[in-house]
Each structure stands twice: as C-alpha cells, then as structure tokens.
VOLOTOR-521462 format. One record per residue: x, y, z of N, C-alpha, C, O in turn; residue number from 1. Coordinates in pm, 1 decimal, padded with zeros to 6 digits. Layout:
# residues N
((X Y Z) (X Y Z) (X Y Z) (X Y Z) NUM) ...
# end
This chain:
# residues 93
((02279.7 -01541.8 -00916.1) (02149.1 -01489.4 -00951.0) (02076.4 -01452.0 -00821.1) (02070.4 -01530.1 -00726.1) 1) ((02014.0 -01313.6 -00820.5) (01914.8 -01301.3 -00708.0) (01838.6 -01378.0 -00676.4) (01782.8 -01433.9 -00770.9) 2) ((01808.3 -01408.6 -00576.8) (01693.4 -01491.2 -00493.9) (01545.8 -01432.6 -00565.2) (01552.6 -01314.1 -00598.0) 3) ((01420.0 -01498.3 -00591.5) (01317.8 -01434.1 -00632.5) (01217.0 -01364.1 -00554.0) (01129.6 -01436.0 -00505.6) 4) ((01212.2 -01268.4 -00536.5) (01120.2 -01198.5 -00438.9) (00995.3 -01224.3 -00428.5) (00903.4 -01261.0 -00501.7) 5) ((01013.0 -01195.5 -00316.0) (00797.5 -01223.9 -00268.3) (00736.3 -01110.3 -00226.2) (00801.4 -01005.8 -00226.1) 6) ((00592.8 -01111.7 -00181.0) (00517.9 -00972.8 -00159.3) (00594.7 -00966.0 00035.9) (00644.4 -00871.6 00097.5) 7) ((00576.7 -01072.6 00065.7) (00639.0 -01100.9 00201.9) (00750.6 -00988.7 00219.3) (00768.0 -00926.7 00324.2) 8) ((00824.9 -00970.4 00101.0) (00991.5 -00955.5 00081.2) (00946.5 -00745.8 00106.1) (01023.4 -00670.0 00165.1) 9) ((00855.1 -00715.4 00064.2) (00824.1 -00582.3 00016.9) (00716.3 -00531.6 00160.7) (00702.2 -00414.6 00196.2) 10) ((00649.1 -00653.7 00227.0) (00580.0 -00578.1 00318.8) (00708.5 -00546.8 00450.8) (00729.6 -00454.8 00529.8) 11) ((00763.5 -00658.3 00424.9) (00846.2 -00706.1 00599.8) (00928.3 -00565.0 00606.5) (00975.4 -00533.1 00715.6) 12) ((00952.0 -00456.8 00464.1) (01045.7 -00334.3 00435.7) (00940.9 -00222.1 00485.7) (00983.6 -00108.5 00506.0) 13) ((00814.1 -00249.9 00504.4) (00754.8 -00105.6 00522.1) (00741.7 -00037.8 00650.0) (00683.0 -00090.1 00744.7) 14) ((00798.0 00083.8 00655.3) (00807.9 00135.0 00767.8) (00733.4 00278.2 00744.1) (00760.5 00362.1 00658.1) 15) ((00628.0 00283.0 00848.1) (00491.1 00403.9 00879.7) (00595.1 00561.0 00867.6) (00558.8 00665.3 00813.1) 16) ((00702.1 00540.6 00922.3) (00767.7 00622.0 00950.3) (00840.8 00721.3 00834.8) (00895.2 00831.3 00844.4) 17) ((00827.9 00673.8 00775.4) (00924.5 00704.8 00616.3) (00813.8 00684.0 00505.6) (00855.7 00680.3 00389.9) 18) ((00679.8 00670.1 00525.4) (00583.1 00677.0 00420.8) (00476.3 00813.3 00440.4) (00434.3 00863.1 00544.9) 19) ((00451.5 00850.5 00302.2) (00355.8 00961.2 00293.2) (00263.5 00934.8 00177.9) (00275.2 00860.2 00080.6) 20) ((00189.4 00998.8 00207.6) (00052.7 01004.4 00109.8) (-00059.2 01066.8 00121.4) (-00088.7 01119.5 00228.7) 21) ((-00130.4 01071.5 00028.0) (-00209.0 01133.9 00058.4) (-00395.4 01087.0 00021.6) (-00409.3 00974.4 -00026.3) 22) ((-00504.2 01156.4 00040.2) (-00624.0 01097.1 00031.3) (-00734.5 01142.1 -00065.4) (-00828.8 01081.2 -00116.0) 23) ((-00673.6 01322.7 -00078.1) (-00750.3 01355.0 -00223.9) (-00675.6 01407.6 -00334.3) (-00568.6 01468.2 -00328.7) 24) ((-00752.8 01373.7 -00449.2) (-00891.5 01401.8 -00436.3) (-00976.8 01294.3 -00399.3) (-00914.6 01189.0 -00413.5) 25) ((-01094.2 01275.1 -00357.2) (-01179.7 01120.6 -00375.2) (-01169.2 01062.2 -00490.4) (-01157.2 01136.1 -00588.1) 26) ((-01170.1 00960.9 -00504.4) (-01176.6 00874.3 -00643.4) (-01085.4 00799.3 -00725.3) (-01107.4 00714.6 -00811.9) 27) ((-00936.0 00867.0 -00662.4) (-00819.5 00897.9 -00739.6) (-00726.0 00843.7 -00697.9) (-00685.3 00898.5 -00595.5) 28) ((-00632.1 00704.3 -00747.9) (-00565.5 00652.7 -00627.0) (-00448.0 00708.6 -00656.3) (-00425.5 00719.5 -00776.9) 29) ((-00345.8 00756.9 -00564.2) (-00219.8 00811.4 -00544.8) (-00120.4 00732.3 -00499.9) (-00133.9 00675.4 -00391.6) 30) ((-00001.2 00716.0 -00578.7) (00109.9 00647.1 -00525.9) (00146.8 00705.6 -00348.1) (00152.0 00821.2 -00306.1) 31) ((00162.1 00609.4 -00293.8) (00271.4 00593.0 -00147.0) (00391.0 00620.0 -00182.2) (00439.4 00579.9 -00288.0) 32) ((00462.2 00702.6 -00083.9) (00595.7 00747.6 -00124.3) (00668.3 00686.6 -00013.9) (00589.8 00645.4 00071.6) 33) ((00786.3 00667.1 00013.2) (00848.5 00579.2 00101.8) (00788.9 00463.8 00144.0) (00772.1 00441.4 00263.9) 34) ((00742.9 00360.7 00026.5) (00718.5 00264.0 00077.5) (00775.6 00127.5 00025.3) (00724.0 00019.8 -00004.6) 35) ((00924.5 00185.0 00027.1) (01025.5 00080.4 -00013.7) (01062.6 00019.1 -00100.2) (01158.0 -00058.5 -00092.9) 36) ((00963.0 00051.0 -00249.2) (00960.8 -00031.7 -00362.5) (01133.3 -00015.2 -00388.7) (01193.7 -00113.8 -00430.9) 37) ((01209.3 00115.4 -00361.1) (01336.6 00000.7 -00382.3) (01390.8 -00075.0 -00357.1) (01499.1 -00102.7 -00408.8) 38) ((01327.9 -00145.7 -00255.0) (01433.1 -00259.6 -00153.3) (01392.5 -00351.8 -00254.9) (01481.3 -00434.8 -00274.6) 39) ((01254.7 -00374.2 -00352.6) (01223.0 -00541.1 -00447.9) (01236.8 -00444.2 -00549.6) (01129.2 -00403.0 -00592.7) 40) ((01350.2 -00390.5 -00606.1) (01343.2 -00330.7 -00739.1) (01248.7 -00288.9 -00770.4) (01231.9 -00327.6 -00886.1) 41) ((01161.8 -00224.8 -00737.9) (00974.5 -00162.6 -00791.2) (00921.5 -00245.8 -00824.3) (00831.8 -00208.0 -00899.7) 42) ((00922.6 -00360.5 -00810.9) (00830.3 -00479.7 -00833.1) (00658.3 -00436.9 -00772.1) (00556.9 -00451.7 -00840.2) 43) ((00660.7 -00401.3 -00678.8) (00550.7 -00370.2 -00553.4) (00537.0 -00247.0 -00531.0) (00628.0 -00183.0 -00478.3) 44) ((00399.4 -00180.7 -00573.6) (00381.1 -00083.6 -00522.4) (00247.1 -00017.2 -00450.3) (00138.9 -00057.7 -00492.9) 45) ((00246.1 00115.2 -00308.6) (00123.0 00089.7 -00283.3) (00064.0 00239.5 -00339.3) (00126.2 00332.1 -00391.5) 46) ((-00096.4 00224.6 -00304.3) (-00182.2 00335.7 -00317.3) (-00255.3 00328.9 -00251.7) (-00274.7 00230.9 -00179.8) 47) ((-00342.8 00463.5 -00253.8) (-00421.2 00481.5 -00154.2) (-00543.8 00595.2 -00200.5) (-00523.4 00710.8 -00237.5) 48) ((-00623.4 00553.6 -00192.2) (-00781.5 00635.7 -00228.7) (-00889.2 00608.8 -00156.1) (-00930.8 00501.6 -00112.0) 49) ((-00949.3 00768.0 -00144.4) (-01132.4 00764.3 -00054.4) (-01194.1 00744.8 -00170.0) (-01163.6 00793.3 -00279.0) 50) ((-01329.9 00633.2 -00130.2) (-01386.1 00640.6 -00225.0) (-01500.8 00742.6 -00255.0) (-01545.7 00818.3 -00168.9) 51) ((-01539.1 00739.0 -00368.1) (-01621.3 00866.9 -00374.8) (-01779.4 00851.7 -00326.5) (-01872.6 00930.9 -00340.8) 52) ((-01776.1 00739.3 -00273.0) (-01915.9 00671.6 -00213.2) (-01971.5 00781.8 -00129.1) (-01922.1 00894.3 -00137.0) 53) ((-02071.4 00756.2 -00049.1) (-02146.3 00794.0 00090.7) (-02161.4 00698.2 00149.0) (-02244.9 00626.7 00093.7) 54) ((-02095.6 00630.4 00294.7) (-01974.9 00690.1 00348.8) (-01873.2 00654.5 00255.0) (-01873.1 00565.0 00170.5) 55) ((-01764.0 00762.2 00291.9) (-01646.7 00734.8 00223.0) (-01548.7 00599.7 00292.1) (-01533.3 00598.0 00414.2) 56) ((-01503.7 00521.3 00230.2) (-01381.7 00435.3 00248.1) (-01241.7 00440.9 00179.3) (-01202.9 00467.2 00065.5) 57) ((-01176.5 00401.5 00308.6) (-01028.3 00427.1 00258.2) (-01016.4 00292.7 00251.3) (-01051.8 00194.6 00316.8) 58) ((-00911.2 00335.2 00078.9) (-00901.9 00227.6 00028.3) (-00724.3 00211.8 -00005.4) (-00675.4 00276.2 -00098.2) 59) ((-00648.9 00130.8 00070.8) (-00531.7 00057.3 -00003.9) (-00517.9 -00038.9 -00083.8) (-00591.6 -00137.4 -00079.8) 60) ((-00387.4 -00019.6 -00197.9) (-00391.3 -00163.8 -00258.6) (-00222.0 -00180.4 -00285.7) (-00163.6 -00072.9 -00272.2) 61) ((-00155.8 -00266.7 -00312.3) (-00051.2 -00300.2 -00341.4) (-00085.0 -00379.6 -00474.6) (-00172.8 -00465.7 -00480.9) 62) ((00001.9 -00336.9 -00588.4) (00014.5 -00364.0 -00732.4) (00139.0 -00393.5 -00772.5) (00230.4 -00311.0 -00772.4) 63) ((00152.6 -00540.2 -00817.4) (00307.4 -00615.3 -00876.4) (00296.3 -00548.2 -00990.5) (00187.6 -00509.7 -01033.6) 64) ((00417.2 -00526.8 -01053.7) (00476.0 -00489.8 -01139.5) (00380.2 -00376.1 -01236.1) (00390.3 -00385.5 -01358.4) 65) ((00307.9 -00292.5 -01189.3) (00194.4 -00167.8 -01184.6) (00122.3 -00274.9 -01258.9) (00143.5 -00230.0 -01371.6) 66) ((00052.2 -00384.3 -01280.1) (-00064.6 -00429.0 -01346.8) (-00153.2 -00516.3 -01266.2) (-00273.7 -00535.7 -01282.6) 67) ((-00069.3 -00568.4 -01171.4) (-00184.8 -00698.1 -01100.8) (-00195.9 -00644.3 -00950.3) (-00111.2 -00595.9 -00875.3) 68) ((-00316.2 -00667.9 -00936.4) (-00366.9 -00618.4 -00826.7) (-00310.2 -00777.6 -00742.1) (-00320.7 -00895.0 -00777.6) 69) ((-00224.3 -00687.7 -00568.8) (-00179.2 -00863.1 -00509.8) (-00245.7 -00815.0 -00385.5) (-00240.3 -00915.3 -00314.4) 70) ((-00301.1 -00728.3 -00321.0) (-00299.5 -00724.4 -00211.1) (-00423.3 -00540.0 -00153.4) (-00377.1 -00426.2 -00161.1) 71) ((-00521.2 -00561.8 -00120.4) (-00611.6 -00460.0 -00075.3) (-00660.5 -00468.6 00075.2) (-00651.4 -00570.3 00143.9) 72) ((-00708.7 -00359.1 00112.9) (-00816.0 -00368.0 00212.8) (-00837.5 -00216.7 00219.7) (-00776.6 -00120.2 00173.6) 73) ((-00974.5 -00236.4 00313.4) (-01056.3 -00149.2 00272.6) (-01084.9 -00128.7 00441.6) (-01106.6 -00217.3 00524.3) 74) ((-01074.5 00066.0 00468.9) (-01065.1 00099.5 00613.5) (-01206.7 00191.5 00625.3) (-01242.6 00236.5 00516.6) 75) ((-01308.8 00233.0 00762.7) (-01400.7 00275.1 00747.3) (-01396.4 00441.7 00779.1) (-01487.0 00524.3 00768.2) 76) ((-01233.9 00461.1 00829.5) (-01198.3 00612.3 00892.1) (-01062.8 00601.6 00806.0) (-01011.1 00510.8 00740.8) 77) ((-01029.4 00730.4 00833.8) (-00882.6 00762.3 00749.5) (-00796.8 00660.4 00825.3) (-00787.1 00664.7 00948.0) 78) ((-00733.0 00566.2 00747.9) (-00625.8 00515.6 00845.1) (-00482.0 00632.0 00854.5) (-00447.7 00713.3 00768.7) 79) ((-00421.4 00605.7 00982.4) (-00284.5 00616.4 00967.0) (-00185.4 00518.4 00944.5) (-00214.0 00409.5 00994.4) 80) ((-00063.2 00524.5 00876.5) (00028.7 00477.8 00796.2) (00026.2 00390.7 00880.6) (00000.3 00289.6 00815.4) 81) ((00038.4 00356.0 01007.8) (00095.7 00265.5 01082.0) (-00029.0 00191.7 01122.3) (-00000.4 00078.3 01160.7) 82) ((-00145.7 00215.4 01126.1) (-00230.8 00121.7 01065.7) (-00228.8 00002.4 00948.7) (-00245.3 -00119.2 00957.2) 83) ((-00202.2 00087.0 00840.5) (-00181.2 -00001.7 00716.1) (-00052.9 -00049.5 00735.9) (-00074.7 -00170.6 00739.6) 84) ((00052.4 -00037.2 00749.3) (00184.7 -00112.2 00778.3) (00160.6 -00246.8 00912.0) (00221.5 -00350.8 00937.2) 85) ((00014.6 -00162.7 00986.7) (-00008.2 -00324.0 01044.7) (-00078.3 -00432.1 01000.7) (-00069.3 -00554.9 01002.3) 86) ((-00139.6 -00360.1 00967.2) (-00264.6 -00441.3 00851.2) (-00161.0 -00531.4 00742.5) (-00134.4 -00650.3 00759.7) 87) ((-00116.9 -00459.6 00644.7) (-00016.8 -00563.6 00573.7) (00107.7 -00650.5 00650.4) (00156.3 -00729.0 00569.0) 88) ((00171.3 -00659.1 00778.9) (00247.1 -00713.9 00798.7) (00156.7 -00848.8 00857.7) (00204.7 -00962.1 00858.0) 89) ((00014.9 -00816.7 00908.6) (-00030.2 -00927.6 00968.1) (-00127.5 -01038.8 00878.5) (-00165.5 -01152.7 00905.7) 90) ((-00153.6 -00932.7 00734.8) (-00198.5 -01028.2 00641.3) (-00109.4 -01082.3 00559.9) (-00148.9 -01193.5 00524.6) 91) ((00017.0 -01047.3 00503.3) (00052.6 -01066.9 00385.4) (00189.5 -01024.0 00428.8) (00253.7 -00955.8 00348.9) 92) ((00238.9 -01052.3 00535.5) (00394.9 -01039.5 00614.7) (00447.7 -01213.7 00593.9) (00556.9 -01250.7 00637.0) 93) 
# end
C-alpha cells in the first residue's frame, strides 16, 4: 500500500520553473499549471487571484482534494512563481 501523503509531500515537488499562471481577470481564481499535482495523485492543488479590492492583492491558495482550503497567503505586488514556491517551502515544506 502507498505511503499516505502530506501537503509537505506536494510542496517539497514545486518547482518555479515548470509553473505558469496567470492573474486575470481580477476576482477569478485560476488553476497553476505545472505545479506537480501529479507527483500526490491531484490530491493538492494551487491557484492564484488579484483581488478585486483597491489596492489589489495577490492571492494564493492550495486546495486538498478541490474542497478544503489547506494552505494561503496573501502578496502586496504581483509575486513571481519563485516567490510563492518560497513562501510555501518555508511555511508548509
């Protein structure tokens, strides 16, 4: 039987390099593409949305099995990928 995966298991796979995404429209969160959900069977997946506020914030989140929210933060400029790939390896690595 497989070992049971952790969020640990899905961040320690993300690499800036092989992920894309995008930021609009505002409001609207958009799947991350290369961000490994096959390495934990799609268990984990991320997104990414500006909010439609004044100022705008960029907003990530990582979602288990598309219903539970496990993992967010919230940036005050557009991040780049390798921002958020640091951000999650140093919170939730």
């Amino acid at each position: 039987m497989p070992a049971k995966l952790k969020l640990a298991d899905y961040v320690a796979h993300l690499d800036a390099t092989k992920m894309t995404g995008v930021w609009e429209p505002k409001g609207t969160w958009h799947k991350v593409h290369g961000d490994c959900k096959s390495n934990t069977r799609g268990k984990w997946t991320m997104f990414t949305m500006t909010s439609s506020t004044n100022p705008h914030k960029y907003k990530v989140k990582i979602m288990e099995d598309g219903t539970r929210l496990v993992a967010e933060h919230e940036f005050d400029t557009e991040p780049t990928f390798e921002m958020i790939v640091e951000h999650f390896h140093a919170h939730h690595g």
